[in-house]
Wavefront OBJ file of the C-alpha trace (Angstrom):
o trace
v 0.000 0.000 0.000
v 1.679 3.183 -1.091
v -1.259 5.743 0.015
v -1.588 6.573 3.974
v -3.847 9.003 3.819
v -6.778 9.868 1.157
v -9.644 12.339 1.435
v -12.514 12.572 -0.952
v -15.059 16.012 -0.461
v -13.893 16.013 2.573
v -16.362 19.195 3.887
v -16.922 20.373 7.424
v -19.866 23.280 8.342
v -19.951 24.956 11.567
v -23.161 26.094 11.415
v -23.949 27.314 7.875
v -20.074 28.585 7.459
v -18.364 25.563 5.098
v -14.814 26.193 6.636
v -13.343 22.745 4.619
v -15.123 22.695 1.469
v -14.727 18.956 -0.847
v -11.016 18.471 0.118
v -9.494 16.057 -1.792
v -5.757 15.031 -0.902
v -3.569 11.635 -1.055
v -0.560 11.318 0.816
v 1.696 8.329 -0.010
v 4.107 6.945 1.813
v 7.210 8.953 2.942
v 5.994 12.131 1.452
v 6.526 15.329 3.394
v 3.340 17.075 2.266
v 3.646 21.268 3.517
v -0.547 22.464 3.508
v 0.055 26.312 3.223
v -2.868 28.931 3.705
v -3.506 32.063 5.148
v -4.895 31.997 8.537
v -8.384 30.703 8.147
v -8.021 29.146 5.559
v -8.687 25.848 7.126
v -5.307 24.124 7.490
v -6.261 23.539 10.984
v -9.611 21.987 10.971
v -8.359 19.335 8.073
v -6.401 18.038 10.642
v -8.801 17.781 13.046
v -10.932 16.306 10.728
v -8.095 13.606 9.725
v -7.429 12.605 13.590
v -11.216 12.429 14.436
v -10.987 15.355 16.375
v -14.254 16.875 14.887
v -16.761 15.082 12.766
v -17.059 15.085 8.916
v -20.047 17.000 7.607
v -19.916 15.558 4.190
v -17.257 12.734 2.320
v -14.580 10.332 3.380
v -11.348 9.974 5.167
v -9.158 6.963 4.458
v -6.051 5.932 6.563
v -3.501 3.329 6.289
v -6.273 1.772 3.472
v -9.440 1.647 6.025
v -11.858 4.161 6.433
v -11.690 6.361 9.446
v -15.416 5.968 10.015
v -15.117 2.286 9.957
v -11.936 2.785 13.161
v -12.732 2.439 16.512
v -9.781 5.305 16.999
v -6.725 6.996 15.875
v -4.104 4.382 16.858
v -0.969 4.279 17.774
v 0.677 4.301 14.179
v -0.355 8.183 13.847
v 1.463 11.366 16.078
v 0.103 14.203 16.252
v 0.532 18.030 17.240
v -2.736 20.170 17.473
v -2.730 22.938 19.255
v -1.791 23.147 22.912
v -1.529 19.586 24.083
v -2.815 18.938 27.663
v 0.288 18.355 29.559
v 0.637 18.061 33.854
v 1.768 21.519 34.875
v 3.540 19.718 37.943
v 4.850 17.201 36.090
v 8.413 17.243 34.402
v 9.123 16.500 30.488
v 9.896 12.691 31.834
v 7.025 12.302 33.746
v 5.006 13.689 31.061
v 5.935 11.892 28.462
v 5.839 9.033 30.594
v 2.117 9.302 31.566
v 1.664 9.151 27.739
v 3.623 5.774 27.072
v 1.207 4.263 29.808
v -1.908 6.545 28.410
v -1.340 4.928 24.903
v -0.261 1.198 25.960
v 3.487 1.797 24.752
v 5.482 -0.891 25.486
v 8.001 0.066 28.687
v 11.909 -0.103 26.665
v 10.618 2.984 24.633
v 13.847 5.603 25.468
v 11.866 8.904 26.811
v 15.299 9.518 27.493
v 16.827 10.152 23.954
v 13.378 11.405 22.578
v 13.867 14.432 25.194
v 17.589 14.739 24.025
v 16.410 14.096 20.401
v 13.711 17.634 20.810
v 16.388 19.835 22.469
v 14.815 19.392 25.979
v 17.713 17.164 27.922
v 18.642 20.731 30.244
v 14.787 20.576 31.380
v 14.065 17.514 31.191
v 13.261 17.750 35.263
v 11.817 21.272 35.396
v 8.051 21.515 36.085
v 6.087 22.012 32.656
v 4.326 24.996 34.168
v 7.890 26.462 34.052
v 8.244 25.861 30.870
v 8.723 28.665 27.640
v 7.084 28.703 24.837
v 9.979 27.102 23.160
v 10.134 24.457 25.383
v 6.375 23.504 25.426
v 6.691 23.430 21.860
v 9.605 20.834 21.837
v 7.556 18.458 24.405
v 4.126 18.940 22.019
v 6.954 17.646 19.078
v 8.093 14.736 21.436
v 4.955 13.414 22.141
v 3.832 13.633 18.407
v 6.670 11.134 18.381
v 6.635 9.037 20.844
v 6.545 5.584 19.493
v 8.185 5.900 16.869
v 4.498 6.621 14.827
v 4.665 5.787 10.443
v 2.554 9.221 10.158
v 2.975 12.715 11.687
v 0.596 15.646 11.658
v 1.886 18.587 12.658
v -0.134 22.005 12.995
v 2.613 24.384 13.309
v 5.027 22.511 14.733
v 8.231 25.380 14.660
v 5.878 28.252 16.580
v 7.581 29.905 19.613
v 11.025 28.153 19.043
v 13.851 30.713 17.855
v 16.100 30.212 14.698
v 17.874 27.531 16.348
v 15.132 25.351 17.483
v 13.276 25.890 13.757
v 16.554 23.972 12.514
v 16.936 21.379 14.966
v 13.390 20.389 14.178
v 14.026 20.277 10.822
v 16.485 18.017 10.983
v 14.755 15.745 12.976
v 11.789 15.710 10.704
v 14.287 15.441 7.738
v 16.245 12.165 9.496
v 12.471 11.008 10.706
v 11.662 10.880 7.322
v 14.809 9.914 5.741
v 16.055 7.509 7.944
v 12.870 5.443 8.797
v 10.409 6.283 6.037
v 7.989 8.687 8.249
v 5.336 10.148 6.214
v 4.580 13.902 7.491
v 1.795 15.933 7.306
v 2.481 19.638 7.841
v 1.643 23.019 8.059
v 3.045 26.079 8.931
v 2.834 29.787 8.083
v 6.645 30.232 7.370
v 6.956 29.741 3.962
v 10.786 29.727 3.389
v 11.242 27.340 6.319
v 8.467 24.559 5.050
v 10.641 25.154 1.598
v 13.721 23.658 2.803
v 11.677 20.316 4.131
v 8.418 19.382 2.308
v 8.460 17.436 -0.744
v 4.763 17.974 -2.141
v 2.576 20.971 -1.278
v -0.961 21.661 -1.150
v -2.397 25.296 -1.220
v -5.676 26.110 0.908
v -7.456 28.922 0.766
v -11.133 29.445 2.170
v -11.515 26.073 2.879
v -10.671 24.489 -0.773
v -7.810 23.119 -2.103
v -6.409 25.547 -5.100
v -3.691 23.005 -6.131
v -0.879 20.494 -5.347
v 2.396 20.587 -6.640
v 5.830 18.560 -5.936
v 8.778 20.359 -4.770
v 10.604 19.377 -7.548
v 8.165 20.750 -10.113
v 8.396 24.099 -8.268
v 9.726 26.862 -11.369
v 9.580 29.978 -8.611
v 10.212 30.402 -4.863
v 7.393 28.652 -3.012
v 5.783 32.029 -1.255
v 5.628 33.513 -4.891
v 3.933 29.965 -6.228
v 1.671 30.317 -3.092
v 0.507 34.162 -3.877
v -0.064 33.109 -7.746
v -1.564 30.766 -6.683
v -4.270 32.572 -4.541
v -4.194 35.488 -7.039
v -5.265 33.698 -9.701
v -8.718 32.847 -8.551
l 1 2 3 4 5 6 7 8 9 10 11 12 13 14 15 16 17 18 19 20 21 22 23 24 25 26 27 28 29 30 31 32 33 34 35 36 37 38 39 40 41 42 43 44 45 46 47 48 49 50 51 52 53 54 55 56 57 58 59 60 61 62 63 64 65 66 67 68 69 70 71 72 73 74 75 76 77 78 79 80 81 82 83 84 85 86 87 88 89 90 91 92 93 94 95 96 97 98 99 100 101 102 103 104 105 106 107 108 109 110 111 112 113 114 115 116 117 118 119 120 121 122 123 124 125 126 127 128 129 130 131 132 133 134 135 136 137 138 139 140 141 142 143 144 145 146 147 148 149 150 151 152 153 154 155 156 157 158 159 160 161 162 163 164 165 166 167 168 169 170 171 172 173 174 175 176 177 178 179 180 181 182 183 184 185 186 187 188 189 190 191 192 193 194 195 196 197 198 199 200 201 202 203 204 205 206 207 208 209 210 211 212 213 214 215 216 217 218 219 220 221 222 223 224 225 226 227 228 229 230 231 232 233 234
């Protein structure tokens, strides 16, 4: 099976605003697909939609070759960062992540030890989560997207509130995720020339619709020019 993830008019109302309107995307294995859009434009709720976080008003989401309806949840082979996850203020980045493992039925030899050290976290990795920057909170949201090791990521803005720095030690880890053990990575994220140094397929939102998809390698300009043509040319 070389698809993970396929949606056909894939439409969500709230109320009688259509805020993902007949979204069709496939994802194959060991893409890195960037979903770029204004704010608003519905990158979020996609997501959501994709990890059963809200319901489907209309057409079908298909993961790992079985339909999501059809699932009695998102299991373990899928990680995940949407917005704020809810993490123990009292609690350290270890004992966090370690209420997680047990949360999800992990087995016990998973390292929580080299995940911290892999996210930039090893200095903290004692300090109380209410402690924690924005940086730092980020970093643990990132780890626990990964914990276990999961075939497919989605990732809502996974490089917000970390400086220069942190943006490129994430990037290399998603790179090596993807490189080195064939993760497939949904993504989004707002800055442009950062998403254009690690996606390999792009989708353009815009008011809920999906304008166009285009590989990395078929790219002719810069991708925040391809993105504004894109949207201009409505």
């Amino acid at each position: 099976m070389n698809s993970i993830l396929e949606t056909r008019n894939l439409t969500k109302y709230y109320g009688t605003a259509k805020v993902v309107d007949h979204v069709d995307i496939t994802i194959n294995k060991g893409d890195i697909y960037g979903l770029i859009g204004k704010n608003g434009a519905g990158k979020t709720t996609v997501m959501k939609l994709i990890l059963s976080m809200v319901k489907p008003s209309e057409g079908s989401i298909v993961l790992f070759g079985e339909d999501v309806s059809e699932m009695s949840g998102i299991n373990n082979r899928i990680g995940a960062l949407i917005d704020n996850p809810a993490f123990y203020p009292f609690f350290s980045a270890t004992e966090n992540l370690e209420y997680y493992r047990r949360a999800k039925g992990l087995p016990s030899n998973i390292d929580i030890n080299k995940l911290i050290k892999e996210v930039g976290l090893e200095e903290a990795e004692n300090k109380k989560y209410k402690n924690f920057s924005l940086g730092m909170k980020q970093r643990l949201g990132i780890a626990l997207a990964l914990l276990g090791d999961p075939e497919f990521l989605v990732l809502d803005e996974p490089i917000n509130g970390l400086d220069p720095e942190g943006i490129k030690e994430i990037r290399d880890l998603l790179i090596e995720r993807n490189s080195k053990y064939g993760t497939t990575i949904f993504i989004s994220s707002h800055i442009l020339s950062e998403l254009s140094q690690l996606a390999t397929k792009y989708g353009v939102v815009h008011k809920g619709k999906i304008l166009d998809e285009i590989k990395s390698s078929e790219l002719t300009t810069d991708l925040e020019t391809y993105f504004l043509e894109t949207i201009r040319g409505l």
